[in-house]
N, C-alpha and C positions, 0 to 999 in steps of 0.2 A: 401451397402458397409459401413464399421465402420467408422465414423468421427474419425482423429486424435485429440489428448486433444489441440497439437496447432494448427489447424483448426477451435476447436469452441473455442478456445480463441481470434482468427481474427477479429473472429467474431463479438467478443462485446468490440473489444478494442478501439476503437470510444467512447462507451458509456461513457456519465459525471460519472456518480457515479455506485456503484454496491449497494447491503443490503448484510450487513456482520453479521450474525447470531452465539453468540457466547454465551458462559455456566457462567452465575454468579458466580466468583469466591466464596461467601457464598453462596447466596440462592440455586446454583443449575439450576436454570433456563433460558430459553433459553431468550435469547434478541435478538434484532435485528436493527441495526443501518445503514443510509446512508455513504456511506464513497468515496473518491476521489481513485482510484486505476489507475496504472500502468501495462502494458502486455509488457513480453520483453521474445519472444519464447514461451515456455513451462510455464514460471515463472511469478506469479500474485505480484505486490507489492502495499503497502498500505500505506498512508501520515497521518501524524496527524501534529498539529500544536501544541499540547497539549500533552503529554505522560503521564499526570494524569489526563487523560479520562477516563471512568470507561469501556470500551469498551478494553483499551492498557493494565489495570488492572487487568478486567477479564483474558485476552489469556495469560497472564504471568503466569499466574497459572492452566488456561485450556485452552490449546493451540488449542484442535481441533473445527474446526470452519465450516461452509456452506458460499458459494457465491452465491447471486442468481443476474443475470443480464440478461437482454436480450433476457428472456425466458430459460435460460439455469441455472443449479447447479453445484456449482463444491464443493468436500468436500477437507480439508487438513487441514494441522497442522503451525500455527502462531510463527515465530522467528524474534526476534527482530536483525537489522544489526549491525555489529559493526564493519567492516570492513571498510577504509576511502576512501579504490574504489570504492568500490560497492556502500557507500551509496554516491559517488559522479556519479556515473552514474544513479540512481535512481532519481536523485535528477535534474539531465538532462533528464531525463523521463518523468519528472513531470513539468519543464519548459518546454516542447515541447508544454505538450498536456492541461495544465492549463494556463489560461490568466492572474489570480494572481500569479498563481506562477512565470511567466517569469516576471510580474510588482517588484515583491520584487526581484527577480534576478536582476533585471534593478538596483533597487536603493543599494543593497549588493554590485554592482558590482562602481556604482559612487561612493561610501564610502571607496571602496578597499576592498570589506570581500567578493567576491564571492565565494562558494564555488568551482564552477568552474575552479579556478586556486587557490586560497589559500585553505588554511588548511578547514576541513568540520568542522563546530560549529553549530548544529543543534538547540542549544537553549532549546528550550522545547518542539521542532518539534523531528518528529523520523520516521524512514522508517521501515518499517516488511516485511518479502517475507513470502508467502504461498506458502509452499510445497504442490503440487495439488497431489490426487490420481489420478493413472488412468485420 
């Protein structure tokens, strides 16, 4: 019987980090980097703390990308958020299931800047959703 795409995303949504394999935006070449990711349904999301990583650099310009985790591949195509919902539920995705991230959520939130209830100021941080094939 066919596994559902959110079935084997259940699957590996536990897992600390995925390798996000993505196309040099010059060279052409494939790379491959560890990265902190998010599962919510169907839909994989991905954190940077840095948006001029050459990883957030490349997918802007070749958006299609491979996940590998868990034993499992999933292919699909890299967009960056820019919605102040979605990157604020993301962003509670990622305090859930990271222990730095809920520590700087701790201290955003004593300073009064949580994203959680004020405005989303991502800084030099940024959220992407991968549109999964199949």
């Amino acid at each position: 019987m066919p596994t559902s795409l959110a079935q084997r995303l259940a699957r590996i949504a536990d897992h600390s980090t995925l390798r996000l394999v993505h196309t040099g935006r010059k060279s052409g070449k494939e790379y491959e980097v560890t990265i902190w990711f998010a599962v919510d349904g169907e839909t994989v999301f991905l954190g940077t703390m840095n948006r001029d990583r050459q990883w957030v650099r490349n997918v802007k310009k070749n958006p299609g990308v491979k996940l590998r985790v868990g034993g499992e591949e999933f292919s699909g195509s890299v967009e960056a958020l820019g919605d102040e919902e979605e990157m604020r539920h993301v962003y509670v995705l990622f305090t859930r299931k990271y222990w730095a991230a809920w520590l700087l959520d701790c201290v955003a939130s004593l300073l009064g800047r949580s994203p959680r209830t004020g405005k989303v100021d991502v800084g030099r941080s940024g959220y992407f959703r991968v549109q999964l094939k199949g």
